[in-house]
NUPA-266491 format. One record per residue: residue number from 0; x, y, z of N, C-alpha, C, O, CB in turn. Coordinates in nm, 3 decimals. Glycine has a CB too. Example, Ala and Ser with C-alpha at 12.3 -4.5 7.8 and 13.67 -1.06 7.14 Angstrom:
<sites>
i,n_X,n_Y,n_Z,ca_X,ca_Y,ca_Z,c_X,c_Y,c_Z,o_X,o_Y,o_Z,cb_X,cb_Y,cb_Z
0,1.319,-0.569,0.780,1.230,-0.450,0.780,1.320,-0.330,0.780,1.424,-0.332,0.846,1.131,-0.447,0.905
1,1.285,-0.225,0.708,1.367,-0.106,0.714,1.290,0.003,0.787,1.341,0.114,0.804,1.408,-0.060,0.572
</sites>
This chain:
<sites>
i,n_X,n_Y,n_Z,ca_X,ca_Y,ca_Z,c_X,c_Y,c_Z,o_X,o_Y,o_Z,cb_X,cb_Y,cb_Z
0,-1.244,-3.876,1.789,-1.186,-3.805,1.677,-1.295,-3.735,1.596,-1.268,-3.628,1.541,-1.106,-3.902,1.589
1,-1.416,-3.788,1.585,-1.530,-3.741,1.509,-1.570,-3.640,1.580,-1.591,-3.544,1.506,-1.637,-3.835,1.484
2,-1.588,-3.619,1.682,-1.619,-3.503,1.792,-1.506,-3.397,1.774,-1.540,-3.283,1.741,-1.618,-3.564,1.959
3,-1.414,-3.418,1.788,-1.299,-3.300,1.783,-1.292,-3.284,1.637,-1.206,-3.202,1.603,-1.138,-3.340,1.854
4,-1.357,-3.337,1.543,-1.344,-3.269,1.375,-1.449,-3.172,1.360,-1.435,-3.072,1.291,-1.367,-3.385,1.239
5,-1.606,-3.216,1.455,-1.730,-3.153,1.433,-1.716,-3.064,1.517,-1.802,-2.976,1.510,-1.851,-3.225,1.444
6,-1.632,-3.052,1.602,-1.611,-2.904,1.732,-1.574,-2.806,1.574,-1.651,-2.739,1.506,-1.409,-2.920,1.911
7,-1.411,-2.836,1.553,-1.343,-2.775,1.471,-1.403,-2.728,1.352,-1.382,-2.610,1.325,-1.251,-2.842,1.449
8,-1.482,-2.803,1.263,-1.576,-2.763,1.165,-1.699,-2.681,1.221,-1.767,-2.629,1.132,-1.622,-2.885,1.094
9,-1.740,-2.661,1.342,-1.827,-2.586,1.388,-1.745,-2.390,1.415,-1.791,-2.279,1.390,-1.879,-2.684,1.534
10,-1.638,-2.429,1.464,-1.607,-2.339,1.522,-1.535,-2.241,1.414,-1.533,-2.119,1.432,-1.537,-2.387,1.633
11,-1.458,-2.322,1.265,-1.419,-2.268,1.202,-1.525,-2.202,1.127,-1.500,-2.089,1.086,-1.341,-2.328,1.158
12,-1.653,-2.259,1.099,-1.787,-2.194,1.062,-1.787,-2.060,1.111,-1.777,-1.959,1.041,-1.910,-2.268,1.119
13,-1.800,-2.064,1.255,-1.852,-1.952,1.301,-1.795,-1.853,1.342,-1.849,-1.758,1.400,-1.913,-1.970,1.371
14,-1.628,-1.870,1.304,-1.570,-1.817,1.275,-1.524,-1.670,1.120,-1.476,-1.557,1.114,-1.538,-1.910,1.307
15,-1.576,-1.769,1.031,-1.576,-1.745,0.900,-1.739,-1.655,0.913,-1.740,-1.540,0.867,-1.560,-1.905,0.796
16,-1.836,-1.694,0.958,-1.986,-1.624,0.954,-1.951,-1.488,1.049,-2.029,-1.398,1.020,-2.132,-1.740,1.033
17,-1.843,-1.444,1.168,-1.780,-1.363,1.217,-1.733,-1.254,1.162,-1.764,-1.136,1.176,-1.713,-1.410,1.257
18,-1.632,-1.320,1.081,-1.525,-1.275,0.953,-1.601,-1.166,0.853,-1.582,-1.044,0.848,-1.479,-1.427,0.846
19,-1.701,-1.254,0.766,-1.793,-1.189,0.697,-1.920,-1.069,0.745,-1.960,-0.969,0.685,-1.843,-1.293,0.647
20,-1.954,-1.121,0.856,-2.029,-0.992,0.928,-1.901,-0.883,0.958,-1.955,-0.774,0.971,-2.118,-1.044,1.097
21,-1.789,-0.871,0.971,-1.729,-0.730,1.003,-1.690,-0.712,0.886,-1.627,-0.608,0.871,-1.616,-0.708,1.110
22,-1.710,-0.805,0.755,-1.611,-0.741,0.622,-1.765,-0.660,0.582,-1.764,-0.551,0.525,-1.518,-0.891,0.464
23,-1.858,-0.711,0.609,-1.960,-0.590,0.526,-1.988,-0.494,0.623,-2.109,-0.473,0.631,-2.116,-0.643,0.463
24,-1.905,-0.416,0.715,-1.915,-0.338,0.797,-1.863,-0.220,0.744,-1.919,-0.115,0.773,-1.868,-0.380,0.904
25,-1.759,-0.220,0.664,-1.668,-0.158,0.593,-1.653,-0.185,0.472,-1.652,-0.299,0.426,-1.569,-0.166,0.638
26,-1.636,-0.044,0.385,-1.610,-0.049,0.216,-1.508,0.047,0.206,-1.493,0.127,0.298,-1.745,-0.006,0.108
27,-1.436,0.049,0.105,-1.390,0.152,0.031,-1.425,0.184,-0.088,-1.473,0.098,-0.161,-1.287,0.146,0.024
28,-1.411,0.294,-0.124,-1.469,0.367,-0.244,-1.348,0.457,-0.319,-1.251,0.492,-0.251,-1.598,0.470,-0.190
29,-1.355,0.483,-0.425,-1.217,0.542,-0.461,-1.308,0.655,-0.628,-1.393,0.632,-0.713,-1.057,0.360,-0.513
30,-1.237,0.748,-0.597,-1.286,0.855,-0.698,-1.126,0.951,-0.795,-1.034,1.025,-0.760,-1.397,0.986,-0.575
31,-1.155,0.911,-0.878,-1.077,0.998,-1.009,-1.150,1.150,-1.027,-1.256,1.183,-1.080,-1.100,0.902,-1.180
32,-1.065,1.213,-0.972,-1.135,1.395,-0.975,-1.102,1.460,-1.120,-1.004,1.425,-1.186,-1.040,1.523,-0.837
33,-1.170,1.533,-1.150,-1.101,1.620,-1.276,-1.240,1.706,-1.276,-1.351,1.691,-1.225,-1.050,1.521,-1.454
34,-1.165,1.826,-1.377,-1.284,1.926,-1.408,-1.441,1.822,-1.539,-1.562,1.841,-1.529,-1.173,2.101,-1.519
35,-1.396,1.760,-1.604,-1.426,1.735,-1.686,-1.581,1.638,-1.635,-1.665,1.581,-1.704,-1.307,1.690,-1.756
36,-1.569,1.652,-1.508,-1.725,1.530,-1.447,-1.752,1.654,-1.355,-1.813,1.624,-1.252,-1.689,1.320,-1.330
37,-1.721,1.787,-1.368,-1.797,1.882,-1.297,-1.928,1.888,-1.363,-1.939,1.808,-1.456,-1.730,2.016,-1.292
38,-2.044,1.973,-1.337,-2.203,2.027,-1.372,-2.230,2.090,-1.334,-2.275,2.104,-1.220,-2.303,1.983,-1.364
39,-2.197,2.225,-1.501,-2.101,2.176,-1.612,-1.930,2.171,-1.588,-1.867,2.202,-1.487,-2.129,2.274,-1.733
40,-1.881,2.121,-1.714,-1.719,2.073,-1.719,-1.650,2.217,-1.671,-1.676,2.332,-1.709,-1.655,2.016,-1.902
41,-1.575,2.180,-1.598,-1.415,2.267,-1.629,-1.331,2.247,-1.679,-1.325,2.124,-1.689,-1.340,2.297,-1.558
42,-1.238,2.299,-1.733,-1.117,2.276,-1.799,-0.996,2.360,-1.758,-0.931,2.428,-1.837,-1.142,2.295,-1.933
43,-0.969,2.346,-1.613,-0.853,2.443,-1.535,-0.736,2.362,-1.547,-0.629,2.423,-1.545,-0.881,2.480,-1.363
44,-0.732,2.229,-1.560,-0.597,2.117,-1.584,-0.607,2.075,-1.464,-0.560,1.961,-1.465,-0.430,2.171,-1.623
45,-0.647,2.108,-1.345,-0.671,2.024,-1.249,-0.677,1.915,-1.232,-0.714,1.875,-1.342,-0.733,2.037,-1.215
46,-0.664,1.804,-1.149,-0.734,1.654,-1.110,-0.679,1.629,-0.996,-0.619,1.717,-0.934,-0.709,1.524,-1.207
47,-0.691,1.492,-0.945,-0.709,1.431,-0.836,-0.750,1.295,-0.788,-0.815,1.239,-0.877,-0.766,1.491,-0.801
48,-0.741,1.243,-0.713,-0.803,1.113,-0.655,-0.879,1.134,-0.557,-0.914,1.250,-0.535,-0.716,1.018,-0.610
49,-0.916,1.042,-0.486,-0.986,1.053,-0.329,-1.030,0.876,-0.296,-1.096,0.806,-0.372,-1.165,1.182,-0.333
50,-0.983,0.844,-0.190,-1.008,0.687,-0.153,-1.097,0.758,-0.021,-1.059,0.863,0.033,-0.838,0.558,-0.112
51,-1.242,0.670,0.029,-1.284,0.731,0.128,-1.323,0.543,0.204,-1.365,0.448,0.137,-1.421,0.870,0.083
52,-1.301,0.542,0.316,-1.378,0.412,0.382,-1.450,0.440,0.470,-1.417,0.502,0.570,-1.305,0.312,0.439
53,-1.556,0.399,0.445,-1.713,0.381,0.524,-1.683,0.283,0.624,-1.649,0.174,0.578,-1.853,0.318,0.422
54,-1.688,0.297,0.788,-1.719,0.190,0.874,-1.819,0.200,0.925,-1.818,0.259,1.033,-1.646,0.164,0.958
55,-1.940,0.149,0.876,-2.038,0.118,0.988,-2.089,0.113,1.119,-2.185,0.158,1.183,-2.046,0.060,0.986
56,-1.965,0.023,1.141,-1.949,-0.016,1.302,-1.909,0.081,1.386,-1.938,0.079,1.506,-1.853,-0.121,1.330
57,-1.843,0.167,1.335,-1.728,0.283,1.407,-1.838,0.432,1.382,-1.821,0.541,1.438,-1.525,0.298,1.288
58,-1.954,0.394,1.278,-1.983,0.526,1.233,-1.905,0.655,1.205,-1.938,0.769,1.240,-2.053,0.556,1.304
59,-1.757,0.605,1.110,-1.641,0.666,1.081,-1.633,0.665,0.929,-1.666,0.561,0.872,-1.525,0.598,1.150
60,-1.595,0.764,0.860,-1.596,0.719,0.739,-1.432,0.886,0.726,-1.424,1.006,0.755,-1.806,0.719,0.635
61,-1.337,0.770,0.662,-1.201,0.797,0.679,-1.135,0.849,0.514,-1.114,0.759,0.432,-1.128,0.647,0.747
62,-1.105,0.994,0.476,-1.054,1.008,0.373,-0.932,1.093,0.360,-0.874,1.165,0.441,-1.141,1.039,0.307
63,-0.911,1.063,0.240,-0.781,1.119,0.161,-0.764,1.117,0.045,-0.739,1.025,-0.032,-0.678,1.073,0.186
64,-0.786,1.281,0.022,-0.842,1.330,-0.129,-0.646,1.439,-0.156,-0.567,1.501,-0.084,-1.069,1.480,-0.109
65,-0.662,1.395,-0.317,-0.485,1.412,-0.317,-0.501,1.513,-0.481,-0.514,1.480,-0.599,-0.360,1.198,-0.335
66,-0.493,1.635,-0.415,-0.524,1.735,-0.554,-0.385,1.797,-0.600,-0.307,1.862,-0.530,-0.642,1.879,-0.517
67,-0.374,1.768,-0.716,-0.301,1.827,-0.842,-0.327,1.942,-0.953,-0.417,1.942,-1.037,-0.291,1.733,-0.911
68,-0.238,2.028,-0.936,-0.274,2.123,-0.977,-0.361,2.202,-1.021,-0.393,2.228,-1.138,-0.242,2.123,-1.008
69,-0.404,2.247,-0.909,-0.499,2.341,-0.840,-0.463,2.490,-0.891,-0.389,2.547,-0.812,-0.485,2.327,-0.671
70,-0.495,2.560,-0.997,-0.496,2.673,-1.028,-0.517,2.796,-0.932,-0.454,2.901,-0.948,-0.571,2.667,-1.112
71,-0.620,2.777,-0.815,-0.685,2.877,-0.785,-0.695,2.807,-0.697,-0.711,2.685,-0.701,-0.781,2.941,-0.848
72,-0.682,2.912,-0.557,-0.751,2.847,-0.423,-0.880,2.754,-0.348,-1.000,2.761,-0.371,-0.764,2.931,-0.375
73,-0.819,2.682,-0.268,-0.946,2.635,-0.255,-1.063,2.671,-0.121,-1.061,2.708,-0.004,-0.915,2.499,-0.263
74,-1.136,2.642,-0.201,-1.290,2.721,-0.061,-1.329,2.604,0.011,-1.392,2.583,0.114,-1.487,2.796,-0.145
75,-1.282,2.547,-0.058,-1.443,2.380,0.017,-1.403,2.250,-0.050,-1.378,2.246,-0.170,-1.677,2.401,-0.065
76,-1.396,2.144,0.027,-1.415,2.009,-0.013,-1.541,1.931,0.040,-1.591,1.955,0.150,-1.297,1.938,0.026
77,-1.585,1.842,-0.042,-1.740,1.791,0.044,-1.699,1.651,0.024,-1.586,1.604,0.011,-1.925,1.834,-0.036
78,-1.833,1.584,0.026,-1.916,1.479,0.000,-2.023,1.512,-0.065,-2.114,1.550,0.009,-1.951,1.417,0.102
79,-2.055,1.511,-0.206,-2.176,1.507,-0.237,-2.280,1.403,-0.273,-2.249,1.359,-0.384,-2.170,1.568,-0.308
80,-2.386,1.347,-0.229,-2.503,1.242,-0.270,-2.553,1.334,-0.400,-2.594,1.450,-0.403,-2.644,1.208,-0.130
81,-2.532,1.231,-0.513,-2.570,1.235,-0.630,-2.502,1.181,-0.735,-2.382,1.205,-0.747,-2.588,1.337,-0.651
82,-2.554,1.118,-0.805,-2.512,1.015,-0.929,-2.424,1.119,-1.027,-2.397,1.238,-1.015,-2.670,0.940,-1.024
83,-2.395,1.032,-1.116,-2.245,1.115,-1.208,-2.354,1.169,-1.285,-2.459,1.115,-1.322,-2.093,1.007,-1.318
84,-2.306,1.300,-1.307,-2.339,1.367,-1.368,-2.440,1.486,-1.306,-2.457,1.599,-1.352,-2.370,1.293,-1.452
85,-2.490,1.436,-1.206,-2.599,1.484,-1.170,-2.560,1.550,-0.979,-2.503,1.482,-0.894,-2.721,1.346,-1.200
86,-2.623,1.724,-0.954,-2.514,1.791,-0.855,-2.628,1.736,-0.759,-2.745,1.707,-0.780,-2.459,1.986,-0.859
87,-2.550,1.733,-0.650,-2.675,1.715,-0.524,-2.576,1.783,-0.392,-2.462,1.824,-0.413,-2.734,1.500,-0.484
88,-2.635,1.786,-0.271,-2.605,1.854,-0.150,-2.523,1.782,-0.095,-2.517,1.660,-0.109,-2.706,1.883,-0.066
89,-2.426,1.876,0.001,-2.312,1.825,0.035,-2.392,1.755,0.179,-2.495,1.785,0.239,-2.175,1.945,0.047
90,-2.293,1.653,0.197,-2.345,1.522,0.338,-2.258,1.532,0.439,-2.271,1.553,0.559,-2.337,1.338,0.299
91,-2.110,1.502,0.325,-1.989,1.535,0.452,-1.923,1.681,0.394,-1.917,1.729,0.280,-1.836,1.385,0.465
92,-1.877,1.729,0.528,-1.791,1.824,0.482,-1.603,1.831,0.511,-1.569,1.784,0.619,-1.862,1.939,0.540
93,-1.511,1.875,0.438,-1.434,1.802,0.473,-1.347,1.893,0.495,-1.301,1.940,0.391,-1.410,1.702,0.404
94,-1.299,1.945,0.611,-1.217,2.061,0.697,-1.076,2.084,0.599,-0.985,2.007,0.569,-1.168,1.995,0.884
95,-1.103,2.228,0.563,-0.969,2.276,0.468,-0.897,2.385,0.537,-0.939,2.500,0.547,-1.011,2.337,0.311
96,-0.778,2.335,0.586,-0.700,2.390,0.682,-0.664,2.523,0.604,-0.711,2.637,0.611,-0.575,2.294,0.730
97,-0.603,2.489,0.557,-0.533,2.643,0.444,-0.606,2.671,0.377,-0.571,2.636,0.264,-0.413,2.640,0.339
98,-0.780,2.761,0.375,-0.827,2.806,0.258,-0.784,2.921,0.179,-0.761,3.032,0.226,-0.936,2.821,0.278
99,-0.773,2.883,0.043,-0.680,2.937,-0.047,-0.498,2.885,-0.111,-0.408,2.926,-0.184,-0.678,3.055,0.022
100,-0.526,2.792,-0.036,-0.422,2.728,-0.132,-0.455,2.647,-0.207,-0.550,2.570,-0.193,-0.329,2.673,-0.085
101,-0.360,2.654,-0.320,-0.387,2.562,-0.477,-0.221,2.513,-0.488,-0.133,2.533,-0.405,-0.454,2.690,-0.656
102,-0.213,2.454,-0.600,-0.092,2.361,-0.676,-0.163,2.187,-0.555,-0.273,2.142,-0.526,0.157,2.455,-0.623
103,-0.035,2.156,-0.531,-0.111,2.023,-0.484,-0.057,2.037,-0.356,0.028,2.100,-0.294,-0.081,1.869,-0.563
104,-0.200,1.896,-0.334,-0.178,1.919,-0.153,-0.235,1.777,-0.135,-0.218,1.692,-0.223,-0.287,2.073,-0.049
105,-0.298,1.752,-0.032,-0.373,1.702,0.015,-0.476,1.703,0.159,-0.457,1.753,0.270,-0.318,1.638,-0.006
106,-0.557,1.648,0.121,-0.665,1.628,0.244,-0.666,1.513,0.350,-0.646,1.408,0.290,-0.796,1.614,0.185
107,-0.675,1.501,0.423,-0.669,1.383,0.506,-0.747,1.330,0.618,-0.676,1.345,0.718,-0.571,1.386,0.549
108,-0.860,1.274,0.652,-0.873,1.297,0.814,-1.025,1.187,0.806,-1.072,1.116,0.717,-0.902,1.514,0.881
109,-1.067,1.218,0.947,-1.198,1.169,0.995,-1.308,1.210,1.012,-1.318,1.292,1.103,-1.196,1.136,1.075
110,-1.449,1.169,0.930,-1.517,1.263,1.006,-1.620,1.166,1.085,-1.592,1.047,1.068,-1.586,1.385,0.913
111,-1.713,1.186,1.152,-1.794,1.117,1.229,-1.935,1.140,1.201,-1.973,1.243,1.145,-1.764,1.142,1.356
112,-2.032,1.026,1.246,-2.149,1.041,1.209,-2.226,1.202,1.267,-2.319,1.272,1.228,-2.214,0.906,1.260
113,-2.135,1.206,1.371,-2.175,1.390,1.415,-2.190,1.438,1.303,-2.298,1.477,1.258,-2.057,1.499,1.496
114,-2.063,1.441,1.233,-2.046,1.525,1.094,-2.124,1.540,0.954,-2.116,1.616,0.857,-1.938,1.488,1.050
115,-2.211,1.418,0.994,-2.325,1.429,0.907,-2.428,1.497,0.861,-2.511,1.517,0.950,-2.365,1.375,0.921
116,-2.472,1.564,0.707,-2.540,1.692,0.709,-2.643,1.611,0.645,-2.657,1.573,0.529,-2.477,1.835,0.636
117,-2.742,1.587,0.797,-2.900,1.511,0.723,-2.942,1.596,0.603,-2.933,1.718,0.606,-3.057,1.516,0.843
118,-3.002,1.509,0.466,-3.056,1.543,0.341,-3.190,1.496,0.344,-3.212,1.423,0.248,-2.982,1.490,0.228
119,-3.262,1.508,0.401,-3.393,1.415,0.425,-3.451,1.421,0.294,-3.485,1.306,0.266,-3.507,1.466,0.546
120,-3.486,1.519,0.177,-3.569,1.500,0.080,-3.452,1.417,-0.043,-3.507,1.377,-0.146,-3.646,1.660,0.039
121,-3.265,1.388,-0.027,-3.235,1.268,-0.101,-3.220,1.148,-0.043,-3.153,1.056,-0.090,-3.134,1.282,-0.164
122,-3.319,1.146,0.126,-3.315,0.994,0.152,-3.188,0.959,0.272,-3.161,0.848,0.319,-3.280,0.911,-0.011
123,-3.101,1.133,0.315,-3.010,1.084,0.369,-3.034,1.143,0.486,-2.995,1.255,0.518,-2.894,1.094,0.313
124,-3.120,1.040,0.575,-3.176,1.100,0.711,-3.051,1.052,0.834,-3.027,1.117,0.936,-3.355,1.020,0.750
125,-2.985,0.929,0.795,-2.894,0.861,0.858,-2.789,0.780,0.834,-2.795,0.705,0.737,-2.939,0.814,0.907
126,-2.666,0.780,0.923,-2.546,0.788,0.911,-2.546,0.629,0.786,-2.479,0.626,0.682,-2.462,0.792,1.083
127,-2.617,0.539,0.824,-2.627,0.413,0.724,-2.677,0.492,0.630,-2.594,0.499,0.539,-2.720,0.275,0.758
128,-2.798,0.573,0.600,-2.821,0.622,0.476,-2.672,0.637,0.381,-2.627,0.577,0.284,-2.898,0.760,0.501
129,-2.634,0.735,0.456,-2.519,0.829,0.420,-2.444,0.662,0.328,-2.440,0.611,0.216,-2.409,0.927,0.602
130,-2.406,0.641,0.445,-2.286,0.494,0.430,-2.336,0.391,0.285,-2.249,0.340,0.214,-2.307,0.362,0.614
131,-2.474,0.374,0.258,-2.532,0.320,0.143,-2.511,0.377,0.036,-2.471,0.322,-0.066,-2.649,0.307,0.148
132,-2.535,0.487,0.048,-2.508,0.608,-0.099,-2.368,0.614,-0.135,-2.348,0.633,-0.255,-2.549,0.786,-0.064
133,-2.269,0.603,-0.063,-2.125,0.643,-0.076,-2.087,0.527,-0.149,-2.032,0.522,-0.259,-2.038,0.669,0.062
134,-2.128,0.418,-0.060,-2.093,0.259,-0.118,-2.135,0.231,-0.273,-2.078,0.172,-0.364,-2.184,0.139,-0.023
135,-2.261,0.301,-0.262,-2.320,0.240,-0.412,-2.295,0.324,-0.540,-2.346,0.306,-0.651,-2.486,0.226,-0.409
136,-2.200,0.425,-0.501,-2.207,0.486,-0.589,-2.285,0.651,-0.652,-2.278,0.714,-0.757,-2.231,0.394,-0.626
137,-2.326,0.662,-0.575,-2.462,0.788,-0.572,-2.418,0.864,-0.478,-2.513,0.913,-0.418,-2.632,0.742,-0.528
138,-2.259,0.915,-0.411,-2.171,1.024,-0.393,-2.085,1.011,-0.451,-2.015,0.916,-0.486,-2.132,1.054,-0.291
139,-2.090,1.141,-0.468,-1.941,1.243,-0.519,-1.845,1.298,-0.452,-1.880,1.297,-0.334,-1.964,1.356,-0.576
140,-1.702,1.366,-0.467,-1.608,1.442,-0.416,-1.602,1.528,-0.519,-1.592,1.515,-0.641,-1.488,1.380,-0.376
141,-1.613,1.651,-0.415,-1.593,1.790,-0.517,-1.496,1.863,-0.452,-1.500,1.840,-0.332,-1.730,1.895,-0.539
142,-1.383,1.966,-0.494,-1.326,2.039,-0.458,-1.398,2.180,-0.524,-1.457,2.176,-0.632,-1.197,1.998,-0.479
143,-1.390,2.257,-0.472,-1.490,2.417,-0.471,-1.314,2.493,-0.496,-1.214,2.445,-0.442,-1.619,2.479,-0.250
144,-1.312,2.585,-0.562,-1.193,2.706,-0.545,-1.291,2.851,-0.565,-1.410,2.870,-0.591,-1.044,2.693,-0.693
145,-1.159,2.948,-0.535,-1.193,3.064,-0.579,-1.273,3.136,-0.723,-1.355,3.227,-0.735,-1.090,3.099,-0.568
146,-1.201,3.040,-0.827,-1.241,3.070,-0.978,-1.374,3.019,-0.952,-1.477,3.077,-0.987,-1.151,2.992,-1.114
147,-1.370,2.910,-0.891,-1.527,2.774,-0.948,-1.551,2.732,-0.805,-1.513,2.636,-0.738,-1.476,2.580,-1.077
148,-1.626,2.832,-0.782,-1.740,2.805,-0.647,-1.852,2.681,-0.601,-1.883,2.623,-0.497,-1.835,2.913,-0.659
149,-1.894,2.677,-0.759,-1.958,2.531,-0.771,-1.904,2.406,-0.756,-1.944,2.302,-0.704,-2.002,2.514,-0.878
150,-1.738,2.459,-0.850,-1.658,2.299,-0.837,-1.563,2.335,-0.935,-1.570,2.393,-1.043,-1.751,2.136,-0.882
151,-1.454,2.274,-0.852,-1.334,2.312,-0.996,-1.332,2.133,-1.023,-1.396,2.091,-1.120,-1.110,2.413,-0.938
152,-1.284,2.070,-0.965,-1.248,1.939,-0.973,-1.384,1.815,-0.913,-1.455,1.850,-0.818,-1.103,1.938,-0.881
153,-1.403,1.688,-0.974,-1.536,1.617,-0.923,-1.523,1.463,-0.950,-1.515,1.426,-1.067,-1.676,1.677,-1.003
154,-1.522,1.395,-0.874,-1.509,1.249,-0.908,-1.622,1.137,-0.814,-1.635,1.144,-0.692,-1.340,1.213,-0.874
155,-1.671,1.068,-0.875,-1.811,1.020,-0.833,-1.718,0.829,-0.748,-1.670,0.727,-0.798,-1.965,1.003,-1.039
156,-1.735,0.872,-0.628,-1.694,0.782,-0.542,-1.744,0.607,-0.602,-1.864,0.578,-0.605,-1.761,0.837,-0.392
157,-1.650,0.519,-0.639,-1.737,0.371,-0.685,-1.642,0.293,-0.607,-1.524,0.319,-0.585,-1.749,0.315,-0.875
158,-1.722,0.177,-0.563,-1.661,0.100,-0.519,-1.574,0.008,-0.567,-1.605,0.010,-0.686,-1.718,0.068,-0.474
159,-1.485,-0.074,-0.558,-1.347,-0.174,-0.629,-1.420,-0.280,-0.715,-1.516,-0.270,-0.791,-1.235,-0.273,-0.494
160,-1.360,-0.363,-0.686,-1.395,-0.472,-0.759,-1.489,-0.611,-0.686,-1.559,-0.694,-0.743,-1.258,-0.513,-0.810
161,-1.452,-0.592,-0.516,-1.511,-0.658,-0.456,-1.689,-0.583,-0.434,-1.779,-0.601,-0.353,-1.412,-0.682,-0.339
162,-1.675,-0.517,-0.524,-1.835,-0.466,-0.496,-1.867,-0.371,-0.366,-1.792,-0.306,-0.292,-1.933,-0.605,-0.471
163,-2.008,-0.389,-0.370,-2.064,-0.340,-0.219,-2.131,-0.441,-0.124,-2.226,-0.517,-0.145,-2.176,-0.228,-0.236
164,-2.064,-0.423,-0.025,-2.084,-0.543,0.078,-2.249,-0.492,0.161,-2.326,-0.578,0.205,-1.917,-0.549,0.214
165,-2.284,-0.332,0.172,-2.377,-0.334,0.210,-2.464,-0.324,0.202,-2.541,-0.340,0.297,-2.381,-0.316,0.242
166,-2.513,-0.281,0.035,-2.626,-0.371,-0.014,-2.661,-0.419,-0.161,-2.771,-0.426,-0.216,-2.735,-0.311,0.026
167,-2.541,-0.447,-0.208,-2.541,-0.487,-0.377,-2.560,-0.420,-0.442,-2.555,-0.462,-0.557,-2.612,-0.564,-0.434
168,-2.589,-0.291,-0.428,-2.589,-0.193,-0.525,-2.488,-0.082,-0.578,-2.445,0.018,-0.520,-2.675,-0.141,-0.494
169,-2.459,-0.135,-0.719,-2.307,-0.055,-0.758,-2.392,0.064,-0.914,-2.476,0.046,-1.002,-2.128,-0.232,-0.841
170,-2.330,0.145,-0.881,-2.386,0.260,-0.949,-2.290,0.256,-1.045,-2.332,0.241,-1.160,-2.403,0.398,-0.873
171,-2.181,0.263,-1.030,-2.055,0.347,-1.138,-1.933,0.216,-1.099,-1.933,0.134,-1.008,-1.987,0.570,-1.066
172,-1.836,0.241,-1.209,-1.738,0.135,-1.216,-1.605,0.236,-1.237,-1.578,0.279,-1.349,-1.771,0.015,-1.349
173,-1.520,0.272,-1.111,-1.405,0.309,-1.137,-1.309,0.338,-1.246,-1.225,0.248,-1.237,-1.373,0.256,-1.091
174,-1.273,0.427,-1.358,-1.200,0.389,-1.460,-1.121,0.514,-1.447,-1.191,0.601,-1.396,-1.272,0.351,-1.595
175,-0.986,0.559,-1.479,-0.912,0.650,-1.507,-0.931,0.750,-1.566,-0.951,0.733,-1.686,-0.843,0.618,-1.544
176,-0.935,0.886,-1.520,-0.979,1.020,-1.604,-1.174,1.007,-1.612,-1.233,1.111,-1.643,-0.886,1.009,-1.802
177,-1.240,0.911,-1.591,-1.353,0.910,-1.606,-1.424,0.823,-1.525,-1.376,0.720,-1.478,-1.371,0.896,-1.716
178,-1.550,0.867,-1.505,-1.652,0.753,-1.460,-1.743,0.682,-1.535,-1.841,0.756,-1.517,-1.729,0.796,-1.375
179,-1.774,0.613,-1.590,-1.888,0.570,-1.681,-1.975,0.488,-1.578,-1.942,0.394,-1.505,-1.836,0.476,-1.821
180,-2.094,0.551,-1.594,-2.237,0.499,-1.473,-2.274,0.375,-1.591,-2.251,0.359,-1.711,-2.421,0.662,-1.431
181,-2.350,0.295,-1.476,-2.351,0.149,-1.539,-2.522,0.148,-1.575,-2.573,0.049,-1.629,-2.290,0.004,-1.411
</sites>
């Protein structure tokens, strides 16, 4: 009986040490868009969300960005590496079927570590680079239109509440209409 408890306590171990190596494989990140965290602000009435998940393992990172009234067409959706407030170069880019449509829509899809636009002088030489920055907070989602080339709408990707599994570092704390960096 002591043998078949220490199998079972072994196996449920290494089970659970299993478990936890594929949960920090994957994060989600979630971003509140509006003109008002552009640089500098807009004020078109626009906003938006965007949930994006990073898999590691898959070298997949999976989104769906959901824009509301959109004044003016749109040119471009990205990924940008760079802290709130602050603009940096797009990493991912994120395929806009209908360019030039505005009111609301959404975005949806996959992109792959192919899809990755190395940044070597912000550190983002590789697809884990990429995947660290998104997690921690230090990317953004921008929507680009016709009026605002730079950015009509911008929300700085933070991770939930369970943190960042891949390397403890949380930049920004999710809050409604805003980001406040920590």
């Amino acid at each position: 009986m002591k043998q078949l408890f220490t199998r079972t306590a072994l196996v449920c171990g290494v089970l659970a040490i299993a478990a936890s190596a594929h949960a920090q494989q994957q994060v989600t990140v979630r971003a509140m868009l509006g003109g008002n965290q552009e640089n500098p602000p807009v004020s078109a009435g626009a906003h938006g969300n965007a949930t994006v998940t990073v898999n590691r393992a898959t070298q997949q990172i999976d989104y769906e960005v959901n824009i509301y009234n959109l004044p003016t067409g749109i040119v471009g959706a990205h990924i940008h590496v760079g802290t709130a407030g602050v603009n940096g170069p797009i990493i991912i880019d994120f395929p806009v079927v209908a360019v030039g449509q505005s009111g609301a829509f959404q975005l949806k899809g996959t992109a792959r570590a192919s899809n990755l636009l190395v940044r070597a002088e912000q550190g983002i030489r590789t697809f884990d680079e990429a995947a660290f920055a998104i997690a921690s907070g230090a990317a953004y989602v921008n929507v680009h239109t016709q009026n605002n080339p730079g950015g009509e709408i911008r929300g700085q990707l933070c991770p939930g509440p369970e943190g960042n599994p891949f390397n403890g570092v949380v930049l920004c704390t999710l809050v409604p209409n805003a980001v406040q960096p920590r």
